[in-house]
Backbone as CSV, one residue per row, in Angstrom:
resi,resn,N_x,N_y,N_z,CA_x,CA_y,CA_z,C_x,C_y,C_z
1,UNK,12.183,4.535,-16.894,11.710,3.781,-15.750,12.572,2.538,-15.618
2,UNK,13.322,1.848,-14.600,13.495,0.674,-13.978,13.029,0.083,-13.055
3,UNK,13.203,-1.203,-14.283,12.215,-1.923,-13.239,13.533,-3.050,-13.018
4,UNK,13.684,-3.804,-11.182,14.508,-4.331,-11.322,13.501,-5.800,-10.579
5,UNK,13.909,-7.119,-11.183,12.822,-8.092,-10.579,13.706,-9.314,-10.071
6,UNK,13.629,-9.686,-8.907,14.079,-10.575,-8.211,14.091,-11.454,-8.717
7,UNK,14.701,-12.522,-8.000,14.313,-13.739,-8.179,13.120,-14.441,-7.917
8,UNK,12.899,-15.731,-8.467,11.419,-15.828,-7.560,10.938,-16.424,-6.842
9,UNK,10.143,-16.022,-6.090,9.853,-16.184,-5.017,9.723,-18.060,-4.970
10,UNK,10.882,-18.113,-3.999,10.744,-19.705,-3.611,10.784,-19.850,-1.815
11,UNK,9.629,-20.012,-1.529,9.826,-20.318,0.329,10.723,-21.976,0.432
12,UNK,11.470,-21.315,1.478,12.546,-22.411,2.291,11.782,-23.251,2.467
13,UNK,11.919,-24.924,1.996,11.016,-25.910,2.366,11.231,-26.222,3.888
14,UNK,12.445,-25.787,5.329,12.244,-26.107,6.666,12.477,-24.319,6.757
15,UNK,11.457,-23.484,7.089,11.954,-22.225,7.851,13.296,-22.518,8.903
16,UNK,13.780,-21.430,9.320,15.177,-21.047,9.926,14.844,-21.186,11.326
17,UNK,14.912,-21.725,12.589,14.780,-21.950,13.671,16.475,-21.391,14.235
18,UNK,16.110,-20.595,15.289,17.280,-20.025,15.983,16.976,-19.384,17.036
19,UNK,17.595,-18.771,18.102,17.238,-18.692,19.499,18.222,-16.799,19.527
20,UNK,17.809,-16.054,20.379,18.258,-14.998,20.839,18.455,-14.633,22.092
21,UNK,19.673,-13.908,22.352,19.192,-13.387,23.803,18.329,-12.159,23.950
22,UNK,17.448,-12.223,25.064,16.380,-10.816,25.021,17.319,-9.757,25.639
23,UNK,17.510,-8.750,25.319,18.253,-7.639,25.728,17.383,-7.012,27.386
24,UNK,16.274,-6.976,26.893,14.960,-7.085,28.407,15.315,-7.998,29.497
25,UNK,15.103,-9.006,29.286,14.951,-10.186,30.061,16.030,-11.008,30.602
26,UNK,17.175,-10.838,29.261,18.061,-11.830,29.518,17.855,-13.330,29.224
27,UNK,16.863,-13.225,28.927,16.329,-15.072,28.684,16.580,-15.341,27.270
28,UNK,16.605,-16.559,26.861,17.307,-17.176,25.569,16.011,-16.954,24.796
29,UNK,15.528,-16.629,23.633,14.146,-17.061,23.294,14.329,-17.498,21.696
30,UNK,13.405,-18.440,21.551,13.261,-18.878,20.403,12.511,-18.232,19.630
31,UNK,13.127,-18.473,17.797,12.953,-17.874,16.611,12.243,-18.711,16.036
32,UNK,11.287,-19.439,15.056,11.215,-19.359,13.691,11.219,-18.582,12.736
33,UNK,11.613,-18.463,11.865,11.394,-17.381,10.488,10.259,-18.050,9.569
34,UNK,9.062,-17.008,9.149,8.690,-17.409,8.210,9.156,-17.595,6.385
35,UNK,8.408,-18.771,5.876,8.563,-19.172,5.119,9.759,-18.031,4.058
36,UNK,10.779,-18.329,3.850,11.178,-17.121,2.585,11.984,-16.295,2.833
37,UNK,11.547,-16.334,4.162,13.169,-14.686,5.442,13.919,-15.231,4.723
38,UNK,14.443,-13.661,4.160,15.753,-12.989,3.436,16.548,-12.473,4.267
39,UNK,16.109,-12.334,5.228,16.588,-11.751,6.666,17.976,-11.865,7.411
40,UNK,19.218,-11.594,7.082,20.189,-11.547,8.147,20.288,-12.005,9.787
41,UNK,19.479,-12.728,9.843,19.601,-13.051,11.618,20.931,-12.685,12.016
42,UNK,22.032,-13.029,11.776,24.058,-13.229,12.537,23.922,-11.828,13.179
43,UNK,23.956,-11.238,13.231,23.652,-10.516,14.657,22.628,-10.207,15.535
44,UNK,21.463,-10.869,15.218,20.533,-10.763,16.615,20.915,-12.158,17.586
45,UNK,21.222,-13.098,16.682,21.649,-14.095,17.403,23.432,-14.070,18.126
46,UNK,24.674,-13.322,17.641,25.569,-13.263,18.306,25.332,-12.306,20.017
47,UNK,24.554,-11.450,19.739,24.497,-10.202,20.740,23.060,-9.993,21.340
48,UNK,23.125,-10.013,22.950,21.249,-9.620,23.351,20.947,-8.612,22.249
49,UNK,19.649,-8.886,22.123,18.700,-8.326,21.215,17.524,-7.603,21.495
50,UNK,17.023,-6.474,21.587,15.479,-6.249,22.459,14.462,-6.849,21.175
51,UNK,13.664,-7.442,21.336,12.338,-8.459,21.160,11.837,-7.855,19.882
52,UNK,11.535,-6.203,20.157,10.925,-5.621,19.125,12.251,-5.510,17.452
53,UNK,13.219,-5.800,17.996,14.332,-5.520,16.489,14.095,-6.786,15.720
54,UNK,13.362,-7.924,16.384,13.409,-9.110,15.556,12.554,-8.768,14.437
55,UNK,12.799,-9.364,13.580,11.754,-9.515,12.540,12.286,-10.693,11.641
56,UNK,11.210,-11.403,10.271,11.439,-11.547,9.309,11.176,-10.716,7.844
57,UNK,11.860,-10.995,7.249,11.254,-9.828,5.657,11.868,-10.939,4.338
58,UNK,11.579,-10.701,3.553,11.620,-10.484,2.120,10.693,-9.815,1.311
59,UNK,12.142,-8.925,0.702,11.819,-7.626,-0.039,10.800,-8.381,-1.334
60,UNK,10.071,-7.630,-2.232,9.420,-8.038,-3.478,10.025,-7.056,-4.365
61,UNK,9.951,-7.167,-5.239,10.683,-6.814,-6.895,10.381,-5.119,-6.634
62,UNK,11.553,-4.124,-6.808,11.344,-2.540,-6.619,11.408,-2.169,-7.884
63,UNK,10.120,-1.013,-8.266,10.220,-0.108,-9.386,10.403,1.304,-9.219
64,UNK,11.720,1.823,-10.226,11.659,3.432,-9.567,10.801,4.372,-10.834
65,UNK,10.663,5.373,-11.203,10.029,6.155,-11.822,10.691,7.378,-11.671
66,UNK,10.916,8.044,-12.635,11.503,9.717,-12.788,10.261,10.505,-12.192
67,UNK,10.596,11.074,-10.594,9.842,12.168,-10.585,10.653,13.350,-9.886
68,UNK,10.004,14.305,-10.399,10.507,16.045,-10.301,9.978,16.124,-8.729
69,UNK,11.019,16.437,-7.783,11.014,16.860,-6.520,11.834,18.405,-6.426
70,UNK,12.323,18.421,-6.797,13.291,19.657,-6.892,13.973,20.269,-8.037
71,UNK,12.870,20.789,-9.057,12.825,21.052,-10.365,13.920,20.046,-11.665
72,UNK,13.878,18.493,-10.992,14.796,17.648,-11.920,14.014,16.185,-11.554
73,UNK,13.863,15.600,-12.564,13.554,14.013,-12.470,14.411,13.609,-11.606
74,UNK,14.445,12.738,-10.418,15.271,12.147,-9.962,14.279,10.417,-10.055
75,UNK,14.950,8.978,-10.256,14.505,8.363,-9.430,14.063,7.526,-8.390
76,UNK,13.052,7.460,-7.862,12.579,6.927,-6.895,11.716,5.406,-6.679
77,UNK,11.497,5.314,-5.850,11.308,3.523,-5.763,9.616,3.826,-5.375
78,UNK,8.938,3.228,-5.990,7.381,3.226,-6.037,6.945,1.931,-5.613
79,UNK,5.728,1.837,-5.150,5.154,0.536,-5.123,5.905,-0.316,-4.655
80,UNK,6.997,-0.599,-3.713,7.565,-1.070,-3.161,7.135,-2.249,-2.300
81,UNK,7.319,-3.135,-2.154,6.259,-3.982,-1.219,7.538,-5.655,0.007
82,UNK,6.943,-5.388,1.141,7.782,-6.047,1.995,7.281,-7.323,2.493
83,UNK,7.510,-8.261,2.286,6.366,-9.167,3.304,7.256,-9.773,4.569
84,UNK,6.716,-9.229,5.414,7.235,-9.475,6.847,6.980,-9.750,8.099
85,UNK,7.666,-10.186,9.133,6.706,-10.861,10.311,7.563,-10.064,11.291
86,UNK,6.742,-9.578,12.472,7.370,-9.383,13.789,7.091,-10.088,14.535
87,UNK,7.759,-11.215,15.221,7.264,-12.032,15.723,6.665,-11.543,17.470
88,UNK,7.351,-10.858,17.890,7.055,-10.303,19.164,6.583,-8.354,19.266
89,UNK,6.097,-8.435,18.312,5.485,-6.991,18.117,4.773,-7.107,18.939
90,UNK,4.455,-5.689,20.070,3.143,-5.813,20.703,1.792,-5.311,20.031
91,UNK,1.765,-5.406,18.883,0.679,-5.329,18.220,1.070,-6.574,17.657
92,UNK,-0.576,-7.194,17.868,-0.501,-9.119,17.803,-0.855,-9.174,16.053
93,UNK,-1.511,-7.749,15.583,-1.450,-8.166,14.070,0.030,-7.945,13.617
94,UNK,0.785,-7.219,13.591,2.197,-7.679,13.425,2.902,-9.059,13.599
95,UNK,2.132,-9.577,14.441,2.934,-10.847,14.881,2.468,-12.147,13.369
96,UNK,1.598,-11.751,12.614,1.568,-12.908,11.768,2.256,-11.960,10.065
97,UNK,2.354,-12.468,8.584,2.971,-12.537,7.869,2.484,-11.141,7.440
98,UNK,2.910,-10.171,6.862,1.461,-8.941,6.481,2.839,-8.358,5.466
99,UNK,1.900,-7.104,4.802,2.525,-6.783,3.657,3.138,-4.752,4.456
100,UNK,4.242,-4.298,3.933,4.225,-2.889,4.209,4.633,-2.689,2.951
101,UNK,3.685,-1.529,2.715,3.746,-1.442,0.882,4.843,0.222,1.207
102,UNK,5.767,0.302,0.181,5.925,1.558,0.155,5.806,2.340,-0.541
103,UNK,4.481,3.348,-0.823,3.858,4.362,-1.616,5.362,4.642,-2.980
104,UNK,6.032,5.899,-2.074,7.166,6.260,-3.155,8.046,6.340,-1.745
105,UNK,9.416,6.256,-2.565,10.620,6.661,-1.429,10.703,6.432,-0.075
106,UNK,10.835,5.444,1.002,10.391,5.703,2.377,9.221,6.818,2.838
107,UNK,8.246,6.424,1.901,6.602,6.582,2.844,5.762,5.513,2.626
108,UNK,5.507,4.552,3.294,5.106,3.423,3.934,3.223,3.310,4.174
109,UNK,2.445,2.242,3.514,1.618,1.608,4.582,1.565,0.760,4.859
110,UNK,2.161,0.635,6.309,2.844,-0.827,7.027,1.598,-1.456,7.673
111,UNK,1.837,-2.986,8.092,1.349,-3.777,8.707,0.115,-4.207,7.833
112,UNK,-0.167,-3.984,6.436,-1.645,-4.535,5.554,-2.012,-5.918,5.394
113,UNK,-2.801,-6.427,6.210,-3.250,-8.009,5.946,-3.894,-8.201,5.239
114,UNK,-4.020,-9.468,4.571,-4.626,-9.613,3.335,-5.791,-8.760,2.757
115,UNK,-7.221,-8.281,3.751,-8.068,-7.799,3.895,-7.664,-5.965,2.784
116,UNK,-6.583,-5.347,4.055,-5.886,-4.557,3.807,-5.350,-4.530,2.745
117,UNK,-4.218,-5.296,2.656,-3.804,-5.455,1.021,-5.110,-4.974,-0.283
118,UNK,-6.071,-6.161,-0.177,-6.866,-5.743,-1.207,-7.713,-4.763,-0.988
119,UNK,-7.782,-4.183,-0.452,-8.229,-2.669,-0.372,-7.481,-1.656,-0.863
120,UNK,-6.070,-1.865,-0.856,-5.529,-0.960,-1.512,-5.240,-1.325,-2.620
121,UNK,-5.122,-2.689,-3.644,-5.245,-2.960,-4.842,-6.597,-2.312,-5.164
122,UNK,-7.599,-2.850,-4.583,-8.865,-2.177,-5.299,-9.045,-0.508,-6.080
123,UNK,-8.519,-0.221,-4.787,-8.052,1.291,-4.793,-6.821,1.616,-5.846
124,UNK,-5.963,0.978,-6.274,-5.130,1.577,-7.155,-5.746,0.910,-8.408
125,UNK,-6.666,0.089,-8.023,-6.756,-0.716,-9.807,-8.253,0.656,-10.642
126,UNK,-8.653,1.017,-9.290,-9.822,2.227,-9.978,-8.676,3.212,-10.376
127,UNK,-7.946,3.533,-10.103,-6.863,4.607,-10.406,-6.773,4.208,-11.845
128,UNK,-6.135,2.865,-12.057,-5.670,2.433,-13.282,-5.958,2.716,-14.451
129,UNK,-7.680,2.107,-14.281,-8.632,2.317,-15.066,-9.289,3.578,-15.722
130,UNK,-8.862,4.670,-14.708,-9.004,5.978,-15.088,-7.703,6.535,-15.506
131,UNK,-6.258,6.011,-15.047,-5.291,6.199,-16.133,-5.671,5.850,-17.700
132,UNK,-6.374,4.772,-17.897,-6.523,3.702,-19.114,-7.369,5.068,-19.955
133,UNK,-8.470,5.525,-18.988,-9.354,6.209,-19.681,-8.682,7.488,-20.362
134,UNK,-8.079,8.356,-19.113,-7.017,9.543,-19.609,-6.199,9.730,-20.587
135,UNK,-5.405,8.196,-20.371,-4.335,7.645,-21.866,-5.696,7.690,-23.026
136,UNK,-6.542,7.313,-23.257,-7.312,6.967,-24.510,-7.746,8.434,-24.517
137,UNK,-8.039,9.205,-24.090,-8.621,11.053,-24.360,-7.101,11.549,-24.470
138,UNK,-6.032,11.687,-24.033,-4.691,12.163,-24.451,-4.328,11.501,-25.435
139,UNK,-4.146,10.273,-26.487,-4.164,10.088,-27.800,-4.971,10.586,-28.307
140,UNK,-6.871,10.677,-28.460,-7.440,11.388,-29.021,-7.202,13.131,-29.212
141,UNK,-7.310,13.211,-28.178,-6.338,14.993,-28.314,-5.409,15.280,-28.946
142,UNK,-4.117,14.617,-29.025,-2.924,14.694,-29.236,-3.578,14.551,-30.910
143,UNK,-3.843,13.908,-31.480,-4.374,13.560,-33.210,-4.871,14.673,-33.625
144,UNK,-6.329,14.894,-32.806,-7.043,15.891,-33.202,-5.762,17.561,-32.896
145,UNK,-5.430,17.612,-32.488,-4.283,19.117,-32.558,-3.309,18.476,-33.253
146,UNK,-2.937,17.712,-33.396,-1.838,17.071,-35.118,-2.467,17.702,-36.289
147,UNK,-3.813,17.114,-36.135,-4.422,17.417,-37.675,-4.998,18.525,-37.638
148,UNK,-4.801,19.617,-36.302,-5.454,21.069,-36.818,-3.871,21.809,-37.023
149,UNK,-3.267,21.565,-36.782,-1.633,22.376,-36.879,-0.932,21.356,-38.021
């Protein structure tokens, strides 16, 4: 397993203020980035832009895991997690800071607000706990067939 871990997380004490042209409209429109955008702006700002390509992001720390897709471990990036803003999404919950977690490999549940978020911690931490339990009956097993063979 690799695990690879960023740096850490330090938000920009003035967010990034910058202006675009709308590829729609033609009109100049103004940017902030939230706190932390890792984000490349230099080309939405050299070239019109349509509204919906804006965004902010920073990535969070990726872990991959060996799994068998096609009779061989390959691996893949798990638990992946984005925190990002669309500022002009027409979905207005997009428009504030939210998390898109990515399950394994590019499959995604995008747009999770805090609410969201912990619903799906909740949900993986019962998982956990029944990993915890499984691991403690697979050592017991594993002993007990040691000491009958």
């Amino acid at each position: 397993m690799t695990v690879l871990h960023d740096a850490p997380i330090v938000p920009s004490q003035q967010p990034r203020s910058w202006s675009f042209v709308d590829r729609v409209t033609g009109e100049r429109r103004s940017v902030t980035c939230m706190p932390g955008c890792a984000t490349d702006h230099a080309a939405d700002v050299e070239s019109p832009t349509h509204p919906d390509d804006i965004y902010c992001a920073r990535h969070l720390e990726d872990i991959t895991l060996p799994i068998n897709v096609a009779g061989e471990p390959e691996e893949f990036r798990v638990m992946g997690m984005m925190l990002s803003v669309n500022p002009f999404d027409r979905r207005v919950s997009q428009r504030l800071p939210h998390i898109d977690l990515e399950v394994v490999d590019d499959h995604w549940i995008e747009g999770l607000d805090p609410d969201g978020l912990e619903t799906v911690i909740g949900t993986l931490q019962a998982r956990l706990e029944k990993m915890r339990a499984v691991h403690a009956e697979l050592v017991r097993v594993r002993a007990e067939y040691r000491a009958a063979h």
